[in-house]
MIFIZA-126126 format. One line per field, with one value per residue (C-alpha): x, y, z; residue number from 1. Coordinates in steps of 0.05 Angstrom, whole numbers, padded with zeros to 5 digits. Layout:
N
X <- X,...
Y <- Y,...
Z <- Z,...
num <- NUM,...
This chain:
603
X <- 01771,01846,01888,01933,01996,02034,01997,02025,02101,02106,02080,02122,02186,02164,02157,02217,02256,02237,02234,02297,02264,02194,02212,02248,02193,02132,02178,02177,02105,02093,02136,02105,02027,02055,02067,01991,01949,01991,01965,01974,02052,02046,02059,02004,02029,02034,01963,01933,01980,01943,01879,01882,01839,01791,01725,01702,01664,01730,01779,01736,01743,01811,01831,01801,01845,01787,01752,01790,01823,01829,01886,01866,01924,01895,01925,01882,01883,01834,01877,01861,01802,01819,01835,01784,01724,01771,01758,01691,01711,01748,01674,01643,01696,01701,01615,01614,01672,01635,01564,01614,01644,01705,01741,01789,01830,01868,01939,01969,01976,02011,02028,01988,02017,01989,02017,01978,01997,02066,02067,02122,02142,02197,02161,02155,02224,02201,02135,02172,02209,02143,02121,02177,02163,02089,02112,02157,02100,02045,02104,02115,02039,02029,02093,02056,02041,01968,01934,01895,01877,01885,01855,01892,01852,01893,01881,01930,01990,02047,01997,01974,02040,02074,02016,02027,02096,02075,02021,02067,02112,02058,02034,02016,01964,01896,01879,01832,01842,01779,01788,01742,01720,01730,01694,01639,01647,01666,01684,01706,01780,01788,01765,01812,01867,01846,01843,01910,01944,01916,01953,02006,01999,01978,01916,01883,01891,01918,01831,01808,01854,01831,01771,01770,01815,01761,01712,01747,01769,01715,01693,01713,01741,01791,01813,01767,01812,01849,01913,01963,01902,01850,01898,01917,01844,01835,01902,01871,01811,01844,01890,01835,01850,01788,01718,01686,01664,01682,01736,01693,01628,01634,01651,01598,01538,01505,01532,01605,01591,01555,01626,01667,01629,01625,01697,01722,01683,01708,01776,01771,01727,01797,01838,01878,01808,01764,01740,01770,01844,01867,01931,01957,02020,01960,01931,01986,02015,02059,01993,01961,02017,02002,01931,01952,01991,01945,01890,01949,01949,01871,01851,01910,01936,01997,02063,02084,02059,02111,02154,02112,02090,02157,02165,02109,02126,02188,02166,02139,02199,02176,02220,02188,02215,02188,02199,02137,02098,02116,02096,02034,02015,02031,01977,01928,01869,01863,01792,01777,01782,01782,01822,01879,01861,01795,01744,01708,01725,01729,01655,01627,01674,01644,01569,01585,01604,01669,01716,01660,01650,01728,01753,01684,01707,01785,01771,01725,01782,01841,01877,01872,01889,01814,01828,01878,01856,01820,01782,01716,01726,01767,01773,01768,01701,01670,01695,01651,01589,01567,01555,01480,01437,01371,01341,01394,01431,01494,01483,01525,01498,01510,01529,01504,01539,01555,01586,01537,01577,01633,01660,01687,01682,01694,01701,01768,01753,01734,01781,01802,01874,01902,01953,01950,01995,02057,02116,02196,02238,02322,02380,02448,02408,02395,02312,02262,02186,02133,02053,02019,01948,01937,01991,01972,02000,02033,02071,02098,02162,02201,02274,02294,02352,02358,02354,02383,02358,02382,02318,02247,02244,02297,02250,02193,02240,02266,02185,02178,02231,02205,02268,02229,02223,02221,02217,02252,02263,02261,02311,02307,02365,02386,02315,02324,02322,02387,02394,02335,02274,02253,02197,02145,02146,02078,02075,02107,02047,02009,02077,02097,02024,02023,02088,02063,01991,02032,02052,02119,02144,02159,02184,02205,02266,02278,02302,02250,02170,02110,02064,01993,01973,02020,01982,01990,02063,02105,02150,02207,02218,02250,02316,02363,02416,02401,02445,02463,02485,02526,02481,02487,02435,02485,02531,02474,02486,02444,02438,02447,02395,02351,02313,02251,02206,02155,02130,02189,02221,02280,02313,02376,02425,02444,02489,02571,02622,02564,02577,02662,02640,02652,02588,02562,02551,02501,02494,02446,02460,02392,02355,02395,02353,02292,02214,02251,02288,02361,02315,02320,02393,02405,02339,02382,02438,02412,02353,02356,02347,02268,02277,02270,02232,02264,02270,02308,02288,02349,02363
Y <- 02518,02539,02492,02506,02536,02492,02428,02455,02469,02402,02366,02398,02388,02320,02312,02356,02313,02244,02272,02223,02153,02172,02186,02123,02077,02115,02088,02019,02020,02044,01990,01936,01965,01968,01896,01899,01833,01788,01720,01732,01720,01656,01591,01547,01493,01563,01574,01505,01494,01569,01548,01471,01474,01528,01502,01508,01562,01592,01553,01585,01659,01643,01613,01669,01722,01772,01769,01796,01756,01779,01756,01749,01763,01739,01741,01694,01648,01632,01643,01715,01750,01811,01750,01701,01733,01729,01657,01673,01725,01692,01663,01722,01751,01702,01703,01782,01782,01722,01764,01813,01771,01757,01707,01705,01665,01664,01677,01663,01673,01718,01707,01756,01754,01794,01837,01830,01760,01773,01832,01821,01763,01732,01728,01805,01803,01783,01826,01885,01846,01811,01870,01858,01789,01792,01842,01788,01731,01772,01794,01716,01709,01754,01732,01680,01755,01717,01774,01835,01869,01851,01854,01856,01816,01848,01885,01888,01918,01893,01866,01927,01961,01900,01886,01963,01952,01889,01925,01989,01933,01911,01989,01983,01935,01961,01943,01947,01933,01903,01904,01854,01911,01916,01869,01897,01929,01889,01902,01979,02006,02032,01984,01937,01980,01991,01917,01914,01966,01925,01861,01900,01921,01853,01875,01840,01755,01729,01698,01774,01793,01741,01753,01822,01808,01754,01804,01858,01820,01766,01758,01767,01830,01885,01898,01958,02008,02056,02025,02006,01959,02015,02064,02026,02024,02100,02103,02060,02104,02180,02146,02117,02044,02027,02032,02090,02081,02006,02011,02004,01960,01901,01830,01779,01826,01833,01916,01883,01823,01877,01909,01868,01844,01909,01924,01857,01886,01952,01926,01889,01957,01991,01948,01956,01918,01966,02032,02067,02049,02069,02036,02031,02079,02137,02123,02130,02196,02250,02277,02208,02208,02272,02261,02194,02239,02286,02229,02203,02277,02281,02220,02207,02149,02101,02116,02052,02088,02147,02080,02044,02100,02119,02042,02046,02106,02088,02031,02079,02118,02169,02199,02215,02240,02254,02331,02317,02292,02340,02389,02375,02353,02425,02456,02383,02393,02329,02321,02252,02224,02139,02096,02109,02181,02172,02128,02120,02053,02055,02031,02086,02133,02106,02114,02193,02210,02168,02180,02209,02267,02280,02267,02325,02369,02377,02386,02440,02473,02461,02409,02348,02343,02335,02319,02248,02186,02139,02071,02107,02153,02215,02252,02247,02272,02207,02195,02237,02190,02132,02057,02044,01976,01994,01924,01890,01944,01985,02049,02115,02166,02229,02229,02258,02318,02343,02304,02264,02264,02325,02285,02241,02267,02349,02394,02419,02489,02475,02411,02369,02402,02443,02403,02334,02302,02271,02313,02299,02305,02320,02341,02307,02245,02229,02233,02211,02215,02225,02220,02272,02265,02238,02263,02316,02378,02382,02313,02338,02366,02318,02331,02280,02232,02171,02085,02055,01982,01938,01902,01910,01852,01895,01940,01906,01872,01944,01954,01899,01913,01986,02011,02057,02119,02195,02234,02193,02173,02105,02088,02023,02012,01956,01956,01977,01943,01923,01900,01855,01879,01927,01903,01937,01952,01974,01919,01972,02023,01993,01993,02074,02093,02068,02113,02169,02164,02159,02233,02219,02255,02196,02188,02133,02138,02071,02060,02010,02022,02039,02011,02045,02038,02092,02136,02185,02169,02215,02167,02185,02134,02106,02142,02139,02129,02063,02039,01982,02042,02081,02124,02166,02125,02081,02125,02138,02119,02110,02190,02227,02279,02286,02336,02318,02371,02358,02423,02450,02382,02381,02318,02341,02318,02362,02322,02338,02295,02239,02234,02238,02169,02097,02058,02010,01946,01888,01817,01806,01720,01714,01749,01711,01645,01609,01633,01633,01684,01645,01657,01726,01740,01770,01817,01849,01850,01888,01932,01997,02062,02070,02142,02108,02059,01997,01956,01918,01938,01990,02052
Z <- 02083,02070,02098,02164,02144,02182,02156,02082,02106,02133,02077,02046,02070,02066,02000,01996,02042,01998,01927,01911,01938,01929,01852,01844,01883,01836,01772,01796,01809,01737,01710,01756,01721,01647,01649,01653,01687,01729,01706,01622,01632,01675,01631,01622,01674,01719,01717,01722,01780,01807,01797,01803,01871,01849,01827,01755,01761,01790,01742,01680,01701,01719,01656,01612,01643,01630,01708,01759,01818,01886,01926,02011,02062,02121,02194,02219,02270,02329,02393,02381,02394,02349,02295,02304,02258,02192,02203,02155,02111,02062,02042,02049,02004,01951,01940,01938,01877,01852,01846,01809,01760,01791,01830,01894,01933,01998,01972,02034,02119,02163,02241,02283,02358,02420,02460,02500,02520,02514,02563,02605,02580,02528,02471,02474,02445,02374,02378,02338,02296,02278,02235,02184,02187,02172,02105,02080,02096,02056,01998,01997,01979,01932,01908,01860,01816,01796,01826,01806,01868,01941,02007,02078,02136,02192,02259,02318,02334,02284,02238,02198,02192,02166,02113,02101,02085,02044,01997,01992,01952,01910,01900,01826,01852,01897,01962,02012,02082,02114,02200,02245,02287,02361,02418,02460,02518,02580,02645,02640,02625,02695,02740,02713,02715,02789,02800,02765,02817,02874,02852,02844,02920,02941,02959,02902,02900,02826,02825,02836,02780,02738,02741,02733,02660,02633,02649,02601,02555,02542,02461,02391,02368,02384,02458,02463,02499,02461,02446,02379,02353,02343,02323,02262,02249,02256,02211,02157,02161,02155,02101,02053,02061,02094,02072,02107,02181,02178,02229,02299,02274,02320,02290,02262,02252,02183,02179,02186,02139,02092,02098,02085,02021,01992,02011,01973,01909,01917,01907,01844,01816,01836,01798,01725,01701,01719,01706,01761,01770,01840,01863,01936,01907,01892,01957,02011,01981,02026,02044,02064,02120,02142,02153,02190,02233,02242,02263,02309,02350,02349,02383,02427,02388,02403,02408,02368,02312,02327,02296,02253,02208,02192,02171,02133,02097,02077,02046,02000,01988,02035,02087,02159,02219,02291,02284,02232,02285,02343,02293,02267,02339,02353,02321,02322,02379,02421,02406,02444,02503,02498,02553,02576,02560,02585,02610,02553,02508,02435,02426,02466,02419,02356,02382,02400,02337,02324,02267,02209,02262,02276,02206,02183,02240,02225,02149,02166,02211,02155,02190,02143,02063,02042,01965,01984,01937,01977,01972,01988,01931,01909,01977,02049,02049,02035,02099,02142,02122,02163,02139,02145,02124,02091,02088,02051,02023,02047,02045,02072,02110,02139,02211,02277,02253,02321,02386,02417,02479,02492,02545,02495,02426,02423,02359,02339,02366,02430,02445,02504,02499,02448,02418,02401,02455,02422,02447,02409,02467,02451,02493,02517,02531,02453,02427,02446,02441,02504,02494,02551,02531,02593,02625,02666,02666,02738,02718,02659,02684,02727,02759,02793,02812,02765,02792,02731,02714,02651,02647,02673,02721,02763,02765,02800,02841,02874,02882,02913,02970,02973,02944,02887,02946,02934,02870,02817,02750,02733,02668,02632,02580,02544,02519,02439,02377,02376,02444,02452,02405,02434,02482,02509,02580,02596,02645,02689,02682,02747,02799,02766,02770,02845,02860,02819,02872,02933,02920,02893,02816,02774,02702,02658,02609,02569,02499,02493,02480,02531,02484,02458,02534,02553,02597,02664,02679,02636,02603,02552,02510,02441,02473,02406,02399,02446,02493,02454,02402,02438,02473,02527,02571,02581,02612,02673,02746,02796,02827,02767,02759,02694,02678,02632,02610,02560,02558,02525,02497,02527,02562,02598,02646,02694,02730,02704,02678,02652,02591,02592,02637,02597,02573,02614,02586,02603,02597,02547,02532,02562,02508,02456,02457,02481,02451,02382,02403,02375,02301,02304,02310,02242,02255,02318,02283,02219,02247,02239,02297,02322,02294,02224,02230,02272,02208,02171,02105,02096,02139
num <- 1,2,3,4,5,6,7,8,9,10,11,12,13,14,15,16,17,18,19,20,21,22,23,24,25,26,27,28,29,30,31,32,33,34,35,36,37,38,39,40,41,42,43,44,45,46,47,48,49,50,51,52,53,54,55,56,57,58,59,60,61,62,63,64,65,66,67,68,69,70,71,72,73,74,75,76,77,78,79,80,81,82,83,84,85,86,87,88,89,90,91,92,93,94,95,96,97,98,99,100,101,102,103,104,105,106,107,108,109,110,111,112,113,114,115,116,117,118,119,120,121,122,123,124,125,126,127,128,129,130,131,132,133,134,135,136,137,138,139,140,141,142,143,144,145,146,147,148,149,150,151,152,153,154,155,156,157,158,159,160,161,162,163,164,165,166,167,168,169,170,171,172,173,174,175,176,177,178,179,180,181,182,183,184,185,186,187,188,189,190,191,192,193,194,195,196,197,198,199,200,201,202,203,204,205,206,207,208,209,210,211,212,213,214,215,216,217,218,219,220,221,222,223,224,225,226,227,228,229,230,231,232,233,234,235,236,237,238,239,240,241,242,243,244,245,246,247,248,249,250,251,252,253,254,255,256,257,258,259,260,261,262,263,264,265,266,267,268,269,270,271,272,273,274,275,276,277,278,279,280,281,282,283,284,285,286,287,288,289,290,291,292,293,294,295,296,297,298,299,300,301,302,303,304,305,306,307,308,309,310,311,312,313,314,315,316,317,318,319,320,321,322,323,324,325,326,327,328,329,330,331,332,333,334,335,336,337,338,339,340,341,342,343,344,345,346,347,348,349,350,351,352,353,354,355,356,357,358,359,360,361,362,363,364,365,366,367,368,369,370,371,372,373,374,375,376,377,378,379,380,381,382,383,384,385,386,387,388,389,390,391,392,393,394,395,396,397,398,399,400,401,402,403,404,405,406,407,408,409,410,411,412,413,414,415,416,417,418,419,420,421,422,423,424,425,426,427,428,429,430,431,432,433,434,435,436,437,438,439,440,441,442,443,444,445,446,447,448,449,450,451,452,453,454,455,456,457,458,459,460,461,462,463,464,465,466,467,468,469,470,471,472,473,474,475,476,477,478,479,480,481,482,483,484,485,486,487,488,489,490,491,492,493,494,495,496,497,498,499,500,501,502,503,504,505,506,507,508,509,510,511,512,513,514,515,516,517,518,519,520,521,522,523,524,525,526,527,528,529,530,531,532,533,534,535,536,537,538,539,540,541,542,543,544,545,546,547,548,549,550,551,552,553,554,555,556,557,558,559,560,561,562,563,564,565,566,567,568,569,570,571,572,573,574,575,576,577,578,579,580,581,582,583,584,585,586,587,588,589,590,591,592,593,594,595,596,597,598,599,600,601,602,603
């Protein structure tokens, strides 16, 4: 199948766009291989001190410099229920290289916090910044250079893209990143969310609302709705770094462990010792990103991704911008409907065909790069094949083939909506980004007068007193990078959702984040330049009319004379300390625009 012309012209200008840094980043990859196996240039006390806790079997391959060793960067830790299973894979890991002649060791830990727990809270501050964090934790293990290959134990929100950044540094080396898979299905999506709204009303008690949340999220594994966590696992998947179909296989069952073994081998096969060299720097290509994109539109993904994909590419020397992704969603079929763009959660995706059938059905239609370098193998079509055990053997398989429910899963030509969903919004407000999956369309033009808050606790306090009447749209600055971190503020969702039912048209504008959760309250967001940045949101008062329309991109101000205004400023001492907040100073002060990348690592 020829691919879609627009697929080709923005790949590109991609690779147009980063010919400079991707060029330079490719010749320090090749200098980093040529120096050939990490452990050979260590000094004898610089080995024994590597291997001193290993045990001889270990200390023997180790010495010998001939078997491979496998570094583990794990973000594990057992507060988490997306976390918790990597408590057993490092043994699982270290017996399958074992069985292949190799060795492995855990080179070192990452922090892994929830934003779930956060929501709403302080510690939602550092939840951004915790990406960059995590890819200078995992540089700092592999930092030891005593490694031949890696794999990435990593799942939630920050986690992947930061161990993304982390292996893009280390891309001479291989690596596979093996997920946990998500929990099984609790309570369902909506009924908590409808239990959510009633609290929100008070016509739910905090033990109704309790108990509705234990119910949902109650066991190991993923949250199961469709938010930043199981995007990165789709990503991982339409960008080769996962095994095939190993994203949604629910934790601590003998397919995952069978997974996870097989993965751990696959990446020492992949290394400069084997037969088959395949380095991260071959893997995540121009195209790669694309297809991530692409995979982004399809299934409704996050809009964190809108920034941490940028981040991620960069790493690599290659340029992104959200153009790319309005774009490609453009012409990208939103094939699946999974919470909040459905009711469906992400097991019930996986059992209806999942990501083999969506990955098989957009390469038949033109709409991914089918011949990208993956860890399954030289092209994506590896990836349309399903894990199966045949007594105690993994084995791949093709799939179903066809949707096995079109009320979740549909084919490209015959989609839930034509385009993908993820709409780049500009005008005298600055850019910003909007995902309308689940928008629907009546809601996706609002013009309305403006209540301007500096921080989202304003917000539900103006709920509260029923100030939040008629058609409006509710801004949040002071909510970017620079200004506090950039928090999420989904926990607004339930109060705008409850306007939005009463009959009222309601937006959000914020230069903050809605989080992968965003869902039928249009909601224009990562507003750049921020307000702590000069941007125009800052020049808003209460009554100004906006005009946001998705459907042609546009955010506008129609009221006159806003922008000759001066900025308003806020008090932000609060945000400057408590929660380790006072640590991260020099992370608001350096951090780069959310239109590339909201890091720290350059511009």
């Amino acid at each position: 199948m020829a691919l879609h012309p627009v697929l080709e012209r923005v790949t590109d200008n991609i690779i147009d766009r980063s010919a400079k840094t991707r060029g330079a980043y490719l010749q320090r990859m090749e200098a980093a291989r040529s120096k050939g196996p990490a452990r050979a240039h260590l000094s004898c006390s610089g080995q024994a001190h590597a291997y001193a806790a290993a045990d001889d079997g270990d200390k023997a391959a180790l010495a010998t410099t001939s078997a491979g060793n496998l570094g583990i960067v794990t973000a594990y830790n057992d507060m988490l229920s997306a976390h918790q299973p990597f408590n057993r894979f490092p043994e699982l890991i270290r017996d399958a290289v074992r069985q292949a002649g190799g060795t492995a060791q855990v080179a070192g830990g990452v922090p892994a916090m929830c934003d779930g727990v956060t929501q709403g809270e302080a510690g939602m501050e550092l939840s951004l910044f915790s990406r960059d964090v995590i890819a200078l934790a995992a540089a700092v293990a592999l930092s030891h250079d005593t490694f031949d290959a890696s794999v990435f134990l990593g799942v939630c929100d920050k986690i992947v893209p930061g161990l993304v950044i982390a292996a893009q540094a280390f891309g001479h080396m291989p690596a596979v990143f093996l997920p946990a898979g998500p929990m099984t299905s609790g309570l369902p999506n909506d009924d908590k969310a409808k239990v959510r709204q009633k609290f929100a009303t008070g016509d739910a008690t905090r033990e109704e609302l309790m108990q509705a949340e234990m119910a949902a999220y109650h066991g190991p594994g993923t949250c199961t709705f469709y938010g930043t966590a199981n995007t990165n696992q789709m990503l991982m998947e339409f960008m080769g770094l996962h095994l095939p179909g190993a994203s949604f296989v629910t934790p601590n069952t003998d397919l995952r462990d069978a997974l996870t073994r097989e993965g751990a081998r696959r990446a020492l096969a992949l290394s400069a010792q084997g037969n088959n060299y395949t380095p991260v720097c071959k893997i995540l290509d121009e195209r790669a990103f694309v297809n991530g994109i692409v995979g982004l539109n399809a299934t409704g993904g996050s809009t964190n991704l809108l920034i941490h994909l940028i981040a991620m590419a960069r790493a690599g020397g290659i340029i992104l911008d959200w153009q790319d992704f309005s774009a490609l969603s453009d012409i990208t079929p939103l094939m699946a409907r999974v919470y909040p763009n459905g009711l469906a959660d992400v097991n019930h995706f996986h059992a209806a065909g999942g990501l083999g059938y969506m990955i098989g059905n957009l390469l038949a239609n033109g709409l991914l790069h089918p011949d990208t370098a993956t860890v399954g193998g030289d092209g994506l079509h590896a990836y349309t094949q399903e894990p199966r055990l045949q007594g105690s053997d993994l084995v791949w398989q093709d799939g179903a083939g066809r949707s096995l429910n079109d009320k979740i899963l549909r084919p490209a030509t015959d989609p839930f909506q034509a385009s993908g969903g993820l709409v780049r919004l500009s005008g005298a407000l600055g850019t910003a980004v909007m995902k309308i999956s689940a928008v629907a369309p009546e809601h996706r033009i609002v013009e309305a007068p403006v209540r301007v808050f500096d921080d989202q606790d304003a917000v539900k306090i103006a709920f509260k007193a029923g100030e939040l009447t008629g058609d409006l749209i509710v801004v949040v600055r002071f909510q970017g990078p620079k200004a506090n971190g950039m928090p999420e503020l989904h926990s607004l969702t339930p109060l705008l959702s409850i306007l939005q039912g009463r009959g009222q048209k309601v937006a959000l504008v914020t230069d903050g984040r809605m989080s992968g959760a965003s869902g039928k309250v249009p909601a224009a967001i990562h507003i750049c330049p921020e307000a702590m940045d000069g941007g125009a949101i800052a020049q808003l008062r209460d009554g100004d009319i906006l005009r946001i329309d998705a459907e042609a991109g546009t955010l506008d101000i129609l009221t006159d004379g806003v922008l000759d205004r001066p900025a308003a400023t806020a008090d932000l001492s609060a945000n400057q300390f408590g929660v380790g907040r006072e640590l991260f100073a020099s992370f608001r002060g350096n951090v780069g625009s959310a239109e590339t990348g909201a890091t720290i690592f350059g511009d």
